[in-house]
N, C-alpha and C positions, 0 to 999 in steps of 0.2 A: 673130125670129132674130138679125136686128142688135145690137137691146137687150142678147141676154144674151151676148154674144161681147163688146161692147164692156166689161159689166159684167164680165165675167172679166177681161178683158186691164186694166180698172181692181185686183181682187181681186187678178191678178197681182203690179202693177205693189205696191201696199199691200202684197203680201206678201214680197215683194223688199223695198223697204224698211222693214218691220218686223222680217223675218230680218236685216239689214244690224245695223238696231239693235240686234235682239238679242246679235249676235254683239259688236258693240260694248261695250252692257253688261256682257255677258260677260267683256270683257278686263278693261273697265273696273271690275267687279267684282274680278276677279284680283289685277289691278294694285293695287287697294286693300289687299285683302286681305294681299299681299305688302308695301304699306307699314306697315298697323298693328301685322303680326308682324315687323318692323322696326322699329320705334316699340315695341311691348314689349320685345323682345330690349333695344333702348337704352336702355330705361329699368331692366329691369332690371338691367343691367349698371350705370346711371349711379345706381343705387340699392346696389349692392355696391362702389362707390367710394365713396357717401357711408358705410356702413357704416365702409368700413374707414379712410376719414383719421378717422370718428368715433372709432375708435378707435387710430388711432393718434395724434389730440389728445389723447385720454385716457393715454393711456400719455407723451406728450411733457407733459403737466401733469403727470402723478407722476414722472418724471425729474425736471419743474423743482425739484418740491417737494423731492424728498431731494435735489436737489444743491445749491438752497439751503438746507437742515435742515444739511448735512454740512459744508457752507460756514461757518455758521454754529456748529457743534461742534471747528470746528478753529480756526476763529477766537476763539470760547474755552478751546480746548487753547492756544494761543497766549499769548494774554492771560493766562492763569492762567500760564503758564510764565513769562513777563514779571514778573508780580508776586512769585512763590517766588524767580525769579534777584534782584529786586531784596533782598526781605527777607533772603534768604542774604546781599547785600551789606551790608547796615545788621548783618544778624548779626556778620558776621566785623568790619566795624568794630569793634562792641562790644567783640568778643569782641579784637581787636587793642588797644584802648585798656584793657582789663580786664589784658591779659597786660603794656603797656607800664607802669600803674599798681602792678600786682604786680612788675614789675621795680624799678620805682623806690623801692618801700615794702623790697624785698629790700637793695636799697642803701644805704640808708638803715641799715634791721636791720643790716649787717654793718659799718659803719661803728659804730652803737653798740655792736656785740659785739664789736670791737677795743678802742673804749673800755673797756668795762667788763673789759675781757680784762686792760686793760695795768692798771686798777685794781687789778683783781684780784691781777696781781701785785705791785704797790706794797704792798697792804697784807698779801701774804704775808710779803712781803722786812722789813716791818715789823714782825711776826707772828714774825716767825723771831728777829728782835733784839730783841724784847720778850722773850721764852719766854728766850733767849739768857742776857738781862738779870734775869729769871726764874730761872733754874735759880743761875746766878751769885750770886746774894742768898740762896736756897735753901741751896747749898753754904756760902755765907759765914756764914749764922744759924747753919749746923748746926753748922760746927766753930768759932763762937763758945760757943755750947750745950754743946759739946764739952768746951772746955776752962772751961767753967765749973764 
């Protein structure tokens, strides 16, 4: 009768402490369990961050690209403007030494057409006393003829 009272009150005592443990477990199971759906929530949450700066590198490398592209199409809207202002300059030079050339050749032209002008009248004026001198001899022949 001893024996088996003692082996209970052992059975007991093992079962107390297994129920102890159990209960243990138990939390300790919980408690796990409530850290690894913490541990996913994180992760996926640290997984839709990495998504989205993925994407927003992606979008911040095609900003780069067209604002370097744009960068570089005004910087040869620039350059080509530069070089048309230049060429217009070399034009208009031209185009001022062409006009200053045709002034000078005008000059020149109206200086000999005053010559040839005042020729012109010298040998009208000569033209006139010749004819003059002309008709005079004309008249003179005829009324020699005349009275011949």
């Amino acid at each position: 009768m001893v024996h088996h009272r003692k082996a209970a009150r052992v059975a007991r005592r093992h079962m107390r402490s297994a129920h102890v443990a159990m209960k243990k477990a138990i939390v300790h199971k919980d408690e796990m369990f409530a850290y690894f759906t913490k541990m996913a929530k994180e992760h996926m949450l640290a997984h839709a961050r990495l998504l989205k700066d993925r994407i927003a590198l992606k979008k911040s490398k095609i900003a780069y690209h067209l604002s370097v592209k744009e960068t570089k199409e005004t910087q040869a809207k620039k350059d080509n403007a530069v070089k048309r202002r230049i060429h217009l300059v070399k034009e208009a030079k031209n185009w001022v030494i062409k006009a200053d050339t045709a002034h000078h050749a005008q000059k020149k032209m109206f200086v000999k057409m005053t010559e040839a002008k005042s020729v012109m009248v010298k040998v009208q004026l000569e033209l006139k006393v010749h004819v003059k001198t002309l008709e005079r001899a004309a008249s003179k022949a005829a009324k020699e003829r005349a009275q011949v």
